[in-house]
C-alpha positions, 0 to 999 in steps of 0.5 A: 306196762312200762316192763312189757314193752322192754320184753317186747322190745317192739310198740303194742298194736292198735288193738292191744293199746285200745284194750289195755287204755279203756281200763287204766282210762276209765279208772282216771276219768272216775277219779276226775269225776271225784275230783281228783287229779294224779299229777304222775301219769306214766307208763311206769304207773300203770301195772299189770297182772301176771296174765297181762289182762288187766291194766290198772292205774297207780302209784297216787303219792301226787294225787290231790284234791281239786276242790276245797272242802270247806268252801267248795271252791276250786283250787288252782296248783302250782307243784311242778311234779312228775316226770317231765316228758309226760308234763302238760305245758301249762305244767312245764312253763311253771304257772298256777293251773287247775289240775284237774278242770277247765271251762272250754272258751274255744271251738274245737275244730281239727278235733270237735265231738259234739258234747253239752259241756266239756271239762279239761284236765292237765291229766289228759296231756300225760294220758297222751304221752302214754298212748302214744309211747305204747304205740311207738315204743318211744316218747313223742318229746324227749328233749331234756331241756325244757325251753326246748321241750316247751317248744316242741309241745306248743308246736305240737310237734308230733312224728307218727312213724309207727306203719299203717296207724290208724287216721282215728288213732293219730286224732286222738293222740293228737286231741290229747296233746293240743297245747292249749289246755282249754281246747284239749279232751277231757277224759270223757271224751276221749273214752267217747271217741270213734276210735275205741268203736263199740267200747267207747263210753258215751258222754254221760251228760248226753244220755238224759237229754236224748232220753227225755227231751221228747217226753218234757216238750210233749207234755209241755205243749198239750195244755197249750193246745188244749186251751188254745183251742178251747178259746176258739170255740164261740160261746154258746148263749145261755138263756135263762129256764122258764119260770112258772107263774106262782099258782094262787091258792083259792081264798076261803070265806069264814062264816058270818056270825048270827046275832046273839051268838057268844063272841 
């Protein structure tokens, strides 16, 4: 990726960006799916066929797992590895992060999308770096000292001076580079957003809900009703059938004996 833009010498447009980030995109939100994280994403790891069709993510020497096998547990990293202007901050300031996952405490606001539940990943940081490089032909923080560095990231100090950029293109770079590591995008989400219009990816976690919350509260509430109503009913009184009168059958005389006769 990184040779066409030296060809080019020039930034690719919205629509080749969009193109070329669904592919290598989709393939690391597989890998966080799985549990893996790259650690080492950058436009020099992301290669292309000699048509330059197809864009694909590689280079996994920092890839590792994110959960512990034997227990299941996650495990939290403290490597500092890659190239530094495409680092997370968390990254950069040197302390143990989760590689991969994050639970959100916060609200997004600047850049909500409603989900059911979020996942955040230092990986996305990187994602964004990459996007925006794509763009601009240009990194968004290229200083070489790193107390600098930091303070540009955490300032989230972003300049947009490619011409005529989309608002929806500008959120999401922005969404990938929020500072905070438990309010950033997860890769789902940013597969989801607008931008990418009818090649965005829906939420998976959404879909089964949408599909079957109407059918589970239907059949949840029939038998409510049904008993319900069957109660109001008032209770018909039940008498007891007639019983005939025991018919006597006719008694019968046995004859008498005569006198004389054999007993």
């Amino acid at each position: 990726m990184i040779d066409l833009l030296q060809k080019s010498k020039s930034a690719l447009t919205e629509e080749k960006v969009r193109f070329y980030y669904r592919q290598f995109g989709d393939a690391l939100r597989y890998m966080h799916k799985s549990g893996f994280a790259h650690r080492d994403i950058k436009c020099e790891n992301i290669l292309m066929n000699h048509d330059r069709t197809v864009a694909k993510l590689t280079d996994f020497g920092f890839t590792r797992s994110c959960i512990e096998h034997g227990t299941g547990q996650k495990m939290l990293s403290d490597t500092y590895c890659g190239s530094a202007s495409y680092l997370a901050p968390e990254v950069v300031k040197g302390e143990p992060y989760n590689p991969l996952i994050r639970q959100v405490t916060g609200v997004m606001k600047e850049c909500a999308i409603p989900t059911l539940s979020s996942l955040l990943t230092s990986d996305v940081w990187s994602m964004g770096i990459v996007m925006y490089v794509l763009l601009h032909n240009r990194k968004p923080f290229a200083e070489s000292d790193r107390k600098k560095l930091l303070a540009r990231q955490m300032a989230q100090d972003i300049k947009f001076t490619k011409p005529k950029l989309s608002a929806d293109c500008k959120e999401l770079i922005k969404c990938q580079l929020i500072p905070e590591p438990d309010k950033r995008y997860t890769m789902e989400m940013v597969l989801a957003h607008k931008w990418f219009g009818d090649a965005a990816i829906p939420p998976p976690e959404q879909a089964p809900l949408l599909i079957s919350a109407a059918p589970v509260a239907a059949a949840a509430e029939t038998p409510v009703k049904v008993v319900e109503e069957a109660a109001k009913q008032p209770e018909e009184a039940v008498t007891p059938a007639a019983v005939p009168a025991p018919v006597e059958e006719p008694k019968t005389e046995e004859p008498k004996k005569e006198e004389g006769e054999a007993a």
